[in-house]
C-alpha positions as CSV (number, residue, x, y, z in Angstrom):
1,X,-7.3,-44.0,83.5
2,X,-9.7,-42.6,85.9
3,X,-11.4,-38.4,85.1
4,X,-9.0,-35.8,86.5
5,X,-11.1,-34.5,88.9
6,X,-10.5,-30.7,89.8
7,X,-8.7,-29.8,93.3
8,X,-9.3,-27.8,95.9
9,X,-5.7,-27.0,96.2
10,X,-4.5,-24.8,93.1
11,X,-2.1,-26.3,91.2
12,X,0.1,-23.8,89.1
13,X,0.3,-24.9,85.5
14,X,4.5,-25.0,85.8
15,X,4.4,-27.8,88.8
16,X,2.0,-29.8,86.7
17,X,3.9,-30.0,83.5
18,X,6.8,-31.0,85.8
19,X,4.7,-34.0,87.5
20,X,3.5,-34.7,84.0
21,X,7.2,-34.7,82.2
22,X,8.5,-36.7,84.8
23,X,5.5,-39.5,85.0
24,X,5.8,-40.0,81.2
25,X,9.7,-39.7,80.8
26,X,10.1,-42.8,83.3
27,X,6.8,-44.5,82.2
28,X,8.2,-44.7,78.5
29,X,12.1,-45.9,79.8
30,X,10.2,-48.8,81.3
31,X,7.8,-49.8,78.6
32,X,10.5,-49.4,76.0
33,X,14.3,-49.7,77.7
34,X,16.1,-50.5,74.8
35,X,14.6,-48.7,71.3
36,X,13.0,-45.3,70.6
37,X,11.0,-46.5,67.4
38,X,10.5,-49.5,66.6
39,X,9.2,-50.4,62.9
40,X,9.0,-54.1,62.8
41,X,6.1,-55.4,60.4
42,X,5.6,-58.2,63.5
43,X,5.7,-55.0,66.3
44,X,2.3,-53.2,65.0
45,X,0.0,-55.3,63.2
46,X,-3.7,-55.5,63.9
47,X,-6.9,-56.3,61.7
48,X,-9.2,-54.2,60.0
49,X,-12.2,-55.4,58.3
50,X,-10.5,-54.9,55.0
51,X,-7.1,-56.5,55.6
52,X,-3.8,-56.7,58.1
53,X,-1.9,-53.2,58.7
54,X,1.4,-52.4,60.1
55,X,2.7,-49.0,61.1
56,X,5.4,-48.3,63.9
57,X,5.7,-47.7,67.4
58,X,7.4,-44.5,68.6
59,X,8.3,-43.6,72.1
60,X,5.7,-46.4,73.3
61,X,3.0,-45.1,70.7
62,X,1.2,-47.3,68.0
63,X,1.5,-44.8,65.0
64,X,-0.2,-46.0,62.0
65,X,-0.5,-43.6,58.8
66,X,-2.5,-43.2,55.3
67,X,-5.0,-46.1,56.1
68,X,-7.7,-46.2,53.9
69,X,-10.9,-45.8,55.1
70,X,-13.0,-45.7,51.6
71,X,-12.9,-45.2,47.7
72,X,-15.2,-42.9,45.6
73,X,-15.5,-42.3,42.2
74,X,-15.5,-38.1,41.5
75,X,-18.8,-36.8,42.6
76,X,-20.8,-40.1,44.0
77,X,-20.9,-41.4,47.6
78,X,-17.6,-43.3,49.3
79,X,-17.8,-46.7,49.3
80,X,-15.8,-49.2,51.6
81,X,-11.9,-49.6,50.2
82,X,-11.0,-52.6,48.2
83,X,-10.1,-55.6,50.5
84,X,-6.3,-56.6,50.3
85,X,-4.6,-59.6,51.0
86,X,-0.7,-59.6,53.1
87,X,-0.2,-56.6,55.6
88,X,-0.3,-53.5,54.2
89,X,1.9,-50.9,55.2
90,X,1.0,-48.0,56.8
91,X,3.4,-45.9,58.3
92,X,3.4,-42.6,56.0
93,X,1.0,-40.3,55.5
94,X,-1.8,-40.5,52.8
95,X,-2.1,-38.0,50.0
96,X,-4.0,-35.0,50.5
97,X,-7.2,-34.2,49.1
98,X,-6.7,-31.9,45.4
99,X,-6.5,-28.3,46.2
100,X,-5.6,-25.0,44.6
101,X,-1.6,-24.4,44.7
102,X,-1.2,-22.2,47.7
103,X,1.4,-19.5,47.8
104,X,1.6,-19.8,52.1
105,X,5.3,-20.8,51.6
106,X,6.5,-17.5,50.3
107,X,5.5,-15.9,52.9
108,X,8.2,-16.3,55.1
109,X,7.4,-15.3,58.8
110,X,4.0,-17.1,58.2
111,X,5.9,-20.5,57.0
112,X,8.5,-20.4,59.4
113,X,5.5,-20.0,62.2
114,X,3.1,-22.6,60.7
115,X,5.6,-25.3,59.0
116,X,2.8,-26.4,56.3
117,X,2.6,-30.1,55.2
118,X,2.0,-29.8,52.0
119,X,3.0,-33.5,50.4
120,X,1.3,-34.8,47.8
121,X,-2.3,-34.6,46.5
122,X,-4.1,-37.4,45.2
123,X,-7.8,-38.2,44.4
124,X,-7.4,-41.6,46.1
125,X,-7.0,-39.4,49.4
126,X,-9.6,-40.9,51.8
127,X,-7.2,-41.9,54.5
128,X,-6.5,-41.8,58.1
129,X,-3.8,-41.6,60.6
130,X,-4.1,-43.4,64.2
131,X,-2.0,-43.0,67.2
132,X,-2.8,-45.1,70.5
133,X,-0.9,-46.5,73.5
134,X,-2.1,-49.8,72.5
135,X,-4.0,-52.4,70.1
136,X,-5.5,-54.6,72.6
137,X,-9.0,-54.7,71.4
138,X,-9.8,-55.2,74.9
139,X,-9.0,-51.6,75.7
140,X,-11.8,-49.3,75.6
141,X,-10.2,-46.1,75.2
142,X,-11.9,-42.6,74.5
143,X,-11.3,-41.5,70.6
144,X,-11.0,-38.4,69.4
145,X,-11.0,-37.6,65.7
146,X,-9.5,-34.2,64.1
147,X,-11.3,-32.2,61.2
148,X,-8.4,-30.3,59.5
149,X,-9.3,-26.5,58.5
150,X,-8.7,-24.9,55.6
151,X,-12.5,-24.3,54.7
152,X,-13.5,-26.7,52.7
153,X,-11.0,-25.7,50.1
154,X,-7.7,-26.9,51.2
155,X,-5.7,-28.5,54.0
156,X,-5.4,-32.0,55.4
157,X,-5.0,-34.1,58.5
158,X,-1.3,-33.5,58.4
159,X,-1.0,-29.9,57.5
160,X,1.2,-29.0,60.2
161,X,3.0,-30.2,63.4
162,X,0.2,-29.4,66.1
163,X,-2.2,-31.9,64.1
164,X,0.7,-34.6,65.1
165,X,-1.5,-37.3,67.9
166,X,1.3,-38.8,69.7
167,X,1.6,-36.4,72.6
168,X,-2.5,-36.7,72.9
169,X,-2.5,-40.2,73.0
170,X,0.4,-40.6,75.2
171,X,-1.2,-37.8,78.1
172,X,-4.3,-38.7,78.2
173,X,-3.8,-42.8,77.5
174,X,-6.8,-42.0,74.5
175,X,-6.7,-43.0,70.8
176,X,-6.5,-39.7,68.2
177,X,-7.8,-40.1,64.5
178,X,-6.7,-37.6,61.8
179,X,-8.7,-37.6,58.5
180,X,-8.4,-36.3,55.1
181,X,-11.4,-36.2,52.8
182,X,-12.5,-34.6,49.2
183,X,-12.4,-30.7,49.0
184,X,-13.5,-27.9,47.1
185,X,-14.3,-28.8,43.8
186,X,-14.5,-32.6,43.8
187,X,-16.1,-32.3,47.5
188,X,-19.2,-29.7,47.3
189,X,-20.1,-29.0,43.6
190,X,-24.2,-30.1,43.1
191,X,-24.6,-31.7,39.7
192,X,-27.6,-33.4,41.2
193,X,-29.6,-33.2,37.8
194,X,-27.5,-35.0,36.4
195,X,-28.3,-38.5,37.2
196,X,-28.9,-40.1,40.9
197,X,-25.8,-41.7,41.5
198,X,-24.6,-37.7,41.9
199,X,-27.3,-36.6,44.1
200,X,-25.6,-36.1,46.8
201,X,-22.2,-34.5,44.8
202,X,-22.8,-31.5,46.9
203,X,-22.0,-32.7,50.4
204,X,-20.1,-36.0,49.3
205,X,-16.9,-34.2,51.4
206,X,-18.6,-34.2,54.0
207,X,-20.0,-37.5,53.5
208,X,-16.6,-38.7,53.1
209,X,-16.0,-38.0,56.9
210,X,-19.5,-39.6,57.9
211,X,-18.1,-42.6,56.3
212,X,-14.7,-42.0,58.4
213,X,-16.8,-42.0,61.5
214,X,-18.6,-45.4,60.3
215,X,-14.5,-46.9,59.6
216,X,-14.0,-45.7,63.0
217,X,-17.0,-47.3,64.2
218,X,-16.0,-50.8,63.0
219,X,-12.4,-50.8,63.3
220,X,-11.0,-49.0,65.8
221,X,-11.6,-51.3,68.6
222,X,-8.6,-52.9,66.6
223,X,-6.7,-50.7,67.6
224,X,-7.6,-49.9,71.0
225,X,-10.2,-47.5,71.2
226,X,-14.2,-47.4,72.3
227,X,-16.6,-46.8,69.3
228,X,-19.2,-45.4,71.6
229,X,-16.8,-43.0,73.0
230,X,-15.8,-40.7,70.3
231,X,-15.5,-37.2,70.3
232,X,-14.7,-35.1,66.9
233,X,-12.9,-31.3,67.3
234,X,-11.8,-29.3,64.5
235,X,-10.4,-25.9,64.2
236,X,-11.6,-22.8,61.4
237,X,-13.2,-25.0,58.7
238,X,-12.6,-27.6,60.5
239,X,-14.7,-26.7,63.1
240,X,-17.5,-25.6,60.9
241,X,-17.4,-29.5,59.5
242,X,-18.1,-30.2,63.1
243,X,-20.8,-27.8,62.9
244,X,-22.7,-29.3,60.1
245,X,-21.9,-32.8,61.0
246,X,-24.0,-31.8,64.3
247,X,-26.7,-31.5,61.5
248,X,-26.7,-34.3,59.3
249,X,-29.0,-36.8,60.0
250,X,-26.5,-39.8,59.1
251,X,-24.1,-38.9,60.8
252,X,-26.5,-39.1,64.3
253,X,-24.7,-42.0,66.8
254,X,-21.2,-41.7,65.1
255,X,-20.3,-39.4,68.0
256,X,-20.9,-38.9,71.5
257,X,-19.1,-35.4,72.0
258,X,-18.0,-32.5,69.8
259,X,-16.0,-29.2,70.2
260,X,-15.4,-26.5,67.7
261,X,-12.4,-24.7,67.9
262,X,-12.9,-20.8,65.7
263,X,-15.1,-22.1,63.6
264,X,-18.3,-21.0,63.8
265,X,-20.4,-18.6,61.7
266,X,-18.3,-18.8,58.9
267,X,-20.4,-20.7,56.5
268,X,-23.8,-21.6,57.0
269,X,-24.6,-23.7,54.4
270,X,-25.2,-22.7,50.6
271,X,-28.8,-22.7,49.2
272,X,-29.8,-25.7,47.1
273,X,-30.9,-23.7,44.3
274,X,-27.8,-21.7,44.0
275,X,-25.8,-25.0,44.6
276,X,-27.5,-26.4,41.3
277,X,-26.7,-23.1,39.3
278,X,-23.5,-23.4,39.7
279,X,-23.6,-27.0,39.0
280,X,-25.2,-26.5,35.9
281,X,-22.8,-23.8,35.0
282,X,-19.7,-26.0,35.6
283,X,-21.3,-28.4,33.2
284,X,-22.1,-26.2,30.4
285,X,-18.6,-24.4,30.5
286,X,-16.7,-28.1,30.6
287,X,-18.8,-28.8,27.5
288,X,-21.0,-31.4,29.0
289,X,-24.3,-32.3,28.9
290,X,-26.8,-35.1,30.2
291,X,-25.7,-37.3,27.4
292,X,-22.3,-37.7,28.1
293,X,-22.4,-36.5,32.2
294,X,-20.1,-39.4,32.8
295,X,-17.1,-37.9,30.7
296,X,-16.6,-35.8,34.1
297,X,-14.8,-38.9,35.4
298,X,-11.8,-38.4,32.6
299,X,-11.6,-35.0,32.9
300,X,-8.0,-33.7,34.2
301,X,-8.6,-31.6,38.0
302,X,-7.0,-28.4,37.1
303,X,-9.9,-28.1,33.9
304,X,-12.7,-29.3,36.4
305,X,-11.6,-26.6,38.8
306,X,-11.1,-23.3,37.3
307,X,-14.1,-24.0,35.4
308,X,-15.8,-24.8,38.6
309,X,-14.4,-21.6,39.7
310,X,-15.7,-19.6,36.8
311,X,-19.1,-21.1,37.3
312,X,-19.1,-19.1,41.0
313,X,-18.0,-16.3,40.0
314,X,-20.8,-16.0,37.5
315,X,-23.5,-17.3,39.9
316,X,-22.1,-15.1,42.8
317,X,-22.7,-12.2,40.4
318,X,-26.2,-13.2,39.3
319,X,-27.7,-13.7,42.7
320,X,-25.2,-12.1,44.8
321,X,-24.5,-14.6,47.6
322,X,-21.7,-14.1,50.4
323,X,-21.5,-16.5,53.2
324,X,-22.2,-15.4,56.9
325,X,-19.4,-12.8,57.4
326,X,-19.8,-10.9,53.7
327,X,-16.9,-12.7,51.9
328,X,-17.0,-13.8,48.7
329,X,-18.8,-16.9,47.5
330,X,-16.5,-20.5,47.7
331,X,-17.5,-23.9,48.7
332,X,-19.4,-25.1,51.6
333,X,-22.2,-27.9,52.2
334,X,-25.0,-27.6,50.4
335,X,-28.5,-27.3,51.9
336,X,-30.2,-29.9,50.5
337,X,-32.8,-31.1,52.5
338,X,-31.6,-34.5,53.0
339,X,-27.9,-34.8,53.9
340,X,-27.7,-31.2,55.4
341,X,-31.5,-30.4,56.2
342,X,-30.9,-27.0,57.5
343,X,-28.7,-24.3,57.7
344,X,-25.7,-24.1,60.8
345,X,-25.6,-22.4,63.9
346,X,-29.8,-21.8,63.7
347,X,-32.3,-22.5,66.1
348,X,-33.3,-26.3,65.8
349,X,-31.2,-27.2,62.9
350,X,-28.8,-29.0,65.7
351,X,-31.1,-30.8,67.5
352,X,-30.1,-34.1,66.1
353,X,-26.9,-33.8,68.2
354,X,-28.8,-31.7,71.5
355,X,-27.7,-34.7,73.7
356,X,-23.9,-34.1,72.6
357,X,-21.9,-32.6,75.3
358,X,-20.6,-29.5,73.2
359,X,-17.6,-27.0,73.5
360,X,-17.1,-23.9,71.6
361,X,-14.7,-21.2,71.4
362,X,-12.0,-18.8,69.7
363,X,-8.8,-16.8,70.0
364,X,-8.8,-13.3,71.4
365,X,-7.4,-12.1,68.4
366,X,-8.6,-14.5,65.1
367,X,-6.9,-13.0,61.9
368,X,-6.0,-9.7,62.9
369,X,-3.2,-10.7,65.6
370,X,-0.8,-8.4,63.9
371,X,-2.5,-5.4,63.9
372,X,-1.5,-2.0,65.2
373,X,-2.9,1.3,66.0
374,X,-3.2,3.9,63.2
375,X,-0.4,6.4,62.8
376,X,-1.0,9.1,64.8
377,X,-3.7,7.4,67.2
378,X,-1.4,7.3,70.8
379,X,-4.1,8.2,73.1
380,X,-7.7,7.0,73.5
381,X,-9.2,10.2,72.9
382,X,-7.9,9.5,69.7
383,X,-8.8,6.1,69.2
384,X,-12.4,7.1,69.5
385,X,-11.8,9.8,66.6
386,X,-10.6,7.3,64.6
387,X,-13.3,5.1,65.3
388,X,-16.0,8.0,65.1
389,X,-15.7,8.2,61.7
390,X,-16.6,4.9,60.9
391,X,-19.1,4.0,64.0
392,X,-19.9,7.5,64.9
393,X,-19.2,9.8,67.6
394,X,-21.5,8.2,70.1
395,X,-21.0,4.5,69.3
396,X,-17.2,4.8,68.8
397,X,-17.5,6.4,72.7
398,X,-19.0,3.5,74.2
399,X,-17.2,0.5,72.2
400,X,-14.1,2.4,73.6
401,X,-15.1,2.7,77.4
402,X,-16.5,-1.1,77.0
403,X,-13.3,-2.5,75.5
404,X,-11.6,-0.5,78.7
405,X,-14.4,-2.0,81.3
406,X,-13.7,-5.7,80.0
407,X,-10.0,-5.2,79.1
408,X,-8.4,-2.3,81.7
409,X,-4.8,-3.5,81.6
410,X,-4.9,-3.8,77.8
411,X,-3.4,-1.1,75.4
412,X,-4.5,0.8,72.5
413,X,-3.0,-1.4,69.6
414,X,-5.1,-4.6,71.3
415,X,-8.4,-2.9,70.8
416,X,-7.5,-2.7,67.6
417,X,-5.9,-6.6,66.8
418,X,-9.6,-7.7,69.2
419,X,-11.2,-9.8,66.9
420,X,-14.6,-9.1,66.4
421,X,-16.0,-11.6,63.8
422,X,-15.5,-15.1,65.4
423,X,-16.3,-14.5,69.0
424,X,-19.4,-12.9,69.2
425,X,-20.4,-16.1,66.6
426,X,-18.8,-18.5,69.2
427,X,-21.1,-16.9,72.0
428,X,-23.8,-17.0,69.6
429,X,-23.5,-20.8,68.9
430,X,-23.4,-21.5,72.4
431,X,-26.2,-19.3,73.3
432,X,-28.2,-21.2,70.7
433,X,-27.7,-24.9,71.7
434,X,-28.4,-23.7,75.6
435,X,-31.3,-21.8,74.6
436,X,-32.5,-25.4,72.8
437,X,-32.1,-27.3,75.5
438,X,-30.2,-30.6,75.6
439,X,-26.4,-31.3,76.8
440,X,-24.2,-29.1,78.0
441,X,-22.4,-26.2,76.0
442,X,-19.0,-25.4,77.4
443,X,-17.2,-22.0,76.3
444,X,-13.9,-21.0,75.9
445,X,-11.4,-17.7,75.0
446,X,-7.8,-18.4,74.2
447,X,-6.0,-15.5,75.4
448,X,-2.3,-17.1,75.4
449,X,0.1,-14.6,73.7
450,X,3.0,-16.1,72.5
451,X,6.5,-14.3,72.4
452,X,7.7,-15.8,68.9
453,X,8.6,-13.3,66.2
454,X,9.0,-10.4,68.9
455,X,5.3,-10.8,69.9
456,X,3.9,-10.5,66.9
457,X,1.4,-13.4,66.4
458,X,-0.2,-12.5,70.0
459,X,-3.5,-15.3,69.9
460,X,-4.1,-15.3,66.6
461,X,-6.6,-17.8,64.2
462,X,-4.5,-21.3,64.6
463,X,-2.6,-20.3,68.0
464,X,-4.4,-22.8,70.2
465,X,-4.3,-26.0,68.2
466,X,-0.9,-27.2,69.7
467,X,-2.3,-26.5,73.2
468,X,-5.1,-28.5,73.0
469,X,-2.7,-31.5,71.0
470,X,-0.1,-31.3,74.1
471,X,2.5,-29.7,71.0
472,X,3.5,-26.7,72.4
473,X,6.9,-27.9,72.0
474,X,6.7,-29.7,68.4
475,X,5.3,-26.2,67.0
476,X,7.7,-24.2,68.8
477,X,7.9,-21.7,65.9
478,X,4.7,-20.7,67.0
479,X,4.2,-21.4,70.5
480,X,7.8,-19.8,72.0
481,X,7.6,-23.3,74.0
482,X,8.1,-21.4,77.3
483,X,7.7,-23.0,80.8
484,X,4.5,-20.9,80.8
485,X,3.1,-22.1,77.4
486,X,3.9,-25.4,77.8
487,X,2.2,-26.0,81.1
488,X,-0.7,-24.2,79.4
489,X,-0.4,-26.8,77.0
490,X,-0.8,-29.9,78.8
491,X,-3.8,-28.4,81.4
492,X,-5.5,-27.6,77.9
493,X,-5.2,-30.8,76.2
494,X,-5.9,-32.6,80.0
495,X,-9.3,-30.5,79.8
496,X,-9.9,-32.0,76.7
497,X,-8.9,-35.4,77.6
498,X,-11.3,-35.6,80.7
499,X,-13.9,-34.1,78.3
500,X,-13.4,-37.0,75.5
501,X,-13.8,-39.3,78.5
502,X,-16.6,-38.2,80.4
503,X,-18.4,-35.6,79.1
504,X,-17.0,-32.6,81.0
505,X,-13.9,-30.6,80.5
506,X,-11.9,-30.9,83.5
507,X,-8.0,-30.7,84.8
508,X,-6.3,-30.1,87.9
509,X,-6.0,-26.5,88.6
510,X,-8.5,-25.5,86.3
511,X,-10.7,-23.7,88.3
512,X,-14.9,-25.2,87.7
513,X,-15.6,-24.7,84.4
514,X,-20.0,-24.3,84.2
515,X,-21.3,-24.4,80.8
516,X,-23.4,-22.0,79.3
517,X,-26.4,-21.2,80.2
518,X,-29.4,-18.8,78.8
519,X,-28.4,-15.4,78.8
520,X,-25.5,-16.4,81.1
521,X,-21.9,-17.2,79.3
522,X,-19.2,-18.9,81.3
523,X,-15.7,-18.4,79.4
524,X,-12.9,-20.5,80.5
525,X,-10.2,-18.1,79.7
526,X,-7.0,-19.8,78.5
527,X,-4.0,-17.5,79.7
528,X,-0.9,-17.9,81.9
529,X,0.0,-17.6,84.2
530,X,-3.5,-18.8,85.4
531,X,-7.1,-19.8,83.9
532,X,-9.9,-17.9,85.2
533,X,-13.7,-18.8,84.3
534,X,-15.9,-15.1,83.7
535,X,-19.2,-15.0,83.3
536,X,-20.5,-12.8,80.4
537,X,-16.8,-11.6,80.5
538,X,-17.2,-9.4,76.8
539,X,-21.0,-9.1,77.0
540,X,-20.7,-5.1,76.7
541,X,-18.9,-5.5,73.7
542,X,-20.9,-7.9,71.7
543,X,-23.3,-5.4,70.4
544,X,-20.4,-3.6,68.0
C-alpha cells in the first residue's frame, strides 16, 4: 500500500469514513465469502524460532494471542522462552503482569466508559499479541508495537477494547504488536548489591520490552511484517516507556519511529542511589540478607510487594523524592548509568534515538475532564477572583485574558477542566528533541469531545487511544461512536499509518502537518468537524 499523500481538495472526515467502510466491507466479502472467523489449527500457522503457532483469522485478519516472547526468573534479565515441539496454540490472551488489586470496577461511570481487561495475572506474563492481514514472510509490512499505560505499576496489552489491533491492521494493511511485561515491584526494584545476576533488577521491565523488540526483530517477518520498519507508541506510562526506551542504549536499532501519546514528564527516571535504598530496605524488611538473597525467588508476590511498598514509603520520607509533577514516590526506571544512562525528557539524554522520526502529544483536558467551575464563579470577573487568590491578582488577570485569546468560543467551566500538567511537558519534549537536532518532532492536541455520559468525559487522559487504533466504534462507551467521531477515527489512525510507513504523519484531508521547530510549535489539532494545524497555538498560556 502506497503513503496517503495529502490533497489539495479537502476531504471532510464523514465522506472518508464512507469510502473507507465501503472499500473494506467489500474487500473482506471477497477474501472471506463464506466464514467470519475461522479457527482452524491448519488456517494460521507460521514459525517462530522457538516452535509452530496457531491463532485464528477474523474478518480476514491473522489474530494470534499470549505468544511468548521470553522467560525470566524474578529480578534477572529475560531470556529467550523454552523451545516447544507441535503447534502451540495461541489464540487467547497471555496473563498480565502482577499488579496491585485495583478498585477501577466500582466505580461505575468510569467502568462502564473504560471496559477494563482485567484477566488473569501471572509471573510467566511475557507475552504478545499479533494481528496482520497476512503471514507471507514475503510481505514487508510496517509494525507497530503498543506500550500499555498504567505507569509502570499496572495495566497490560489488553487492558481495554481501544488496545484491540484488528481495525489497525486491516486500515492501514500494517502488522500491530501488543506487549505485556514485569511491573512494579518485580519490574523496577534495584537489589543490585546483591549479587550480579540482579544488576540490572531495576530496569529488568523495561528490559523485558527491549527483549520484545529483539522477538519482534527475529520473528515477525513470520508473520508478515518488516523488522526494520517498526514504530512503538504508547499512551500515559506507556508513553513514558517510549520515552526511556528512546534512552537506552540497547534498545538503539530496535526501532525506526516512536510516538508518545500523554506521557511525558511524568517520571523522569529515579536516582540510582535512592533506587538501592529502597532495595536494601525491601531486603532487610523481607528478612533477607546476602547469604540467602536467592530465597527472594520463593517468596509469595503479595509479601514481596507491600514490603516493597513499605520500603518507599520509608525512603520517600528520608530523602524526600517526588517524580516530575510533585506526586508521591512509586516505580519508574532507575538511572543507572548503564541500561538508562540519563534521565527523560533532558537535553542529550535522547540522542541515541535523534534520527527517530518522533510524535508527541496530549488531550486538551488530561485528568481533569470533569471538572466544573466553582460555586458561585458565573462570570469571568469572577473567575479571576477565584483565581487571584491562589496566582494573585495580576497573574490570575493575564492567565484569564490568555486562556480567552487562545480559546474565545470556550466557556468558563473549560478553563477550568484545561489541563495544565501534561501539555506544556508535551511542548516541552518536542521543543527539546528540535532544539537537539536530528529527525523530525511532530506535535499534536486532541481536542475531540465526546458526547457519552451527557458530555462529561470531554478529551480527557485515555480519550484518543481508540482514535488512533481505528476503535471508535469497539469503545463506544467512550467514544459516543458518532459519524463525527468515527471519521475522526480513521483520519487519525491513517495519520499514523502513513507515519509507521514513511516517516511522516499524513492523511487525506489532513491539512500539512510541519513538525516542530525551535521556538516554533506546529499542533495538529484533532477536532471535528475539521483538523486544523496552529502554530504556537497555547504559547501565552505555557508560562502558568
Amino acid at each position: 500500500m502506497s503513503s496517503l499523500k495529502n490533497k489539495p481538495m479537502k476531504t471532510s472526515h464523514f465522506f472518508l469514513a464512507a469510502c473507507l467502510f465501503f472499500s473494506i466491507g467489500s474487500r473482506a466479502q471477497v477474501e472471506h465469502p463464506s466464514t467470519i472467523i475461522n479457527s482452524n489449527t491448519a488456517a494460521s500457522v507460521t514459525q517462530t524460532e522457538y516452535g509452530k503457532v496457531c491463532g485464528y483469522i477474523y474478518k480476514g485478519i491473522y489474530t494470534y494471542k499470549g505468544i511468548p516472547y521470553a522467560q525470566a526468573r524474578r529480578f534477572e534479565l529475560p531470556q529467550p522462552p523454552e523451545p516447544w515441539t507441535g503447534i502451540r496454540s495461541c489464540r487467547t490472551y497471555g496473563p498480565s503482569a502482577p499488579q496491585p488489586k485495583t478498585d477501577r470496577w466500582e466505580h461505575d461511570a468510569g467502568a462502564f466508559v473504560y471496559l477494563w481487561y482485567e484477566g488473569r495475572q501471572s509471573e510467566d506474563c511475557l507475552r504478545l499479541n499479533i494481528w496482520t492481514k497476512s503471514i507471507d514472510p514475503s510481505r514487508k509490512r510496517p509494525v507497530v508495537i503498543w506500550l500499555h499505560g498504567g505507569g509502570f505499576v499496572e495495566g497490560c496489552g489488553q487492558d481495554h477494547p481501544g488496545y484491540d489491533g484488528h481495525n489497525l491492521a486491516d486500515e492501514g494493511d500494517i502488522v500491530v504488536v501488543t506487549i505485556n511485561h514485569r511491573l512494579n515491584t518485580l519490574g523496577y526494584t534495584d537489589i543490585s548489591d546483591y549479587g550480579e545476576k540482579y544488576k540490572y533488577s531495576g530496569n529488568v521491565g523495561n528490559i523485558d520490552i527491549v527483549q520484545a523488540l529483539r522477538w519482534v526483530k527475529e520473528n515477525i517477518s513470520n508473520f508478515g511484517g518488516d523488522p526494520h520498519c517498526v514504530t512503538i507508541f504508547g499512551q500515559s506510562g506507556g508513553g513514558a516507556k517510549v520515552s526511556s526506551l528512546m534512552c537506552m542504549p540497547m534498545a538503539q536499532g530496535l526501532f525506526q519511529r516512536a510516538m508518545v501519546m500523554s506521557g511525558s514528564g511524568f517520571m523522569r527516571g529515579m536516582s540510582h542511589d535512592v533506587a538501592r535504598k529502597i532495595g536494601k530496605r525491601t531486603i532487610e524488611l523481607l528478612g533477607l540478607s546476602q547469604a540467602n538473597i536467592d530465597s527472594i525467588q520463593k517468596i509469595d508476590y503479595t509479601t514481596l510487594y507491600k514490603a516493597n511498598v513499605k520500603a518507599m514509603a520509608e525512603v520517600s520520607k528520608e530523602v524526600g523524592s517526588a517524580n516530575s509533577f510533585g506526586r508521591s514516590m512509586t516505580w519508574e526506571p532507575i538511572v543507572d548509568g548503564d541500561a538508562l544512562p540519563g534521565r527523560l525528557f533532558e537535553s542529550g539524554t535522547e540522542l541515541i534515538s535523534k534520527d527517530v522520526p518522533f510524535i508527541v502529544g496530549s488531550t486538551l483536558n488530561e485528568f481533569i475532564g470533569g471538572k466544573k467551575a466553582p460555586r458561585g464563579v458565573t462570570t469571568w470577573d469572577d473567575v479571576k477572583a477565584d483565581l487571584g487568590k491562589a496566582m494573585g491578582k495580576k497573574e490570575a488577570n493575564r492567565y484569564v485574558e490568555a486562556f480567552r485569546q487562545v480559546y474565545p468560543h470556550d466557556s468558563i467551566d473549560a478553563l477550568y477542566r484545561l489541563d495544565t500538567m501534561v501539555r506544556p511537558a508535551a511542548v516541552q519534549q518536542a521543543l527539546t528533541r528540535a532544539n537537539d537536532g536530528g529527525a523530525p518532532v511532530w506535535n499534536y492536541l486532541f481536542c475531540y469531545h465526546s458526547p457519552a455520559l451527557d458530555g462529561s468525559i470531554h478529551a480527557s487522559h485515555n480519550t484518543d487511544i481508540p482514535f488512533f487504533f481505528n476503535n471508535v466504534e469497539r469503545s463506544a462507551n467512550m467514544t459516543g461512536a458518532t459519524p463525527e467521531g468515527i471519521a475522526l477515527g480513521h483520519t487519525m489512525s491513517l495519520a499514523l499509518i502513513n507515519f509507521a510507513r514513511t516517516g511522516v504523519p499524513s492523511a487525506p484531508g489532513l491539512p500539512d502537518w510541519k513538525p516542530v521547530k525551535p521556538g516554533e510549535v506546529n499542533t495538529m489539532i484533532w477536532a471535528v468537524p475539521d483538523c486544523k494545524l496552529v502554530t504556537n497555538h497555547d504559547k501565552a498560556l505555557m508560562k502558568y
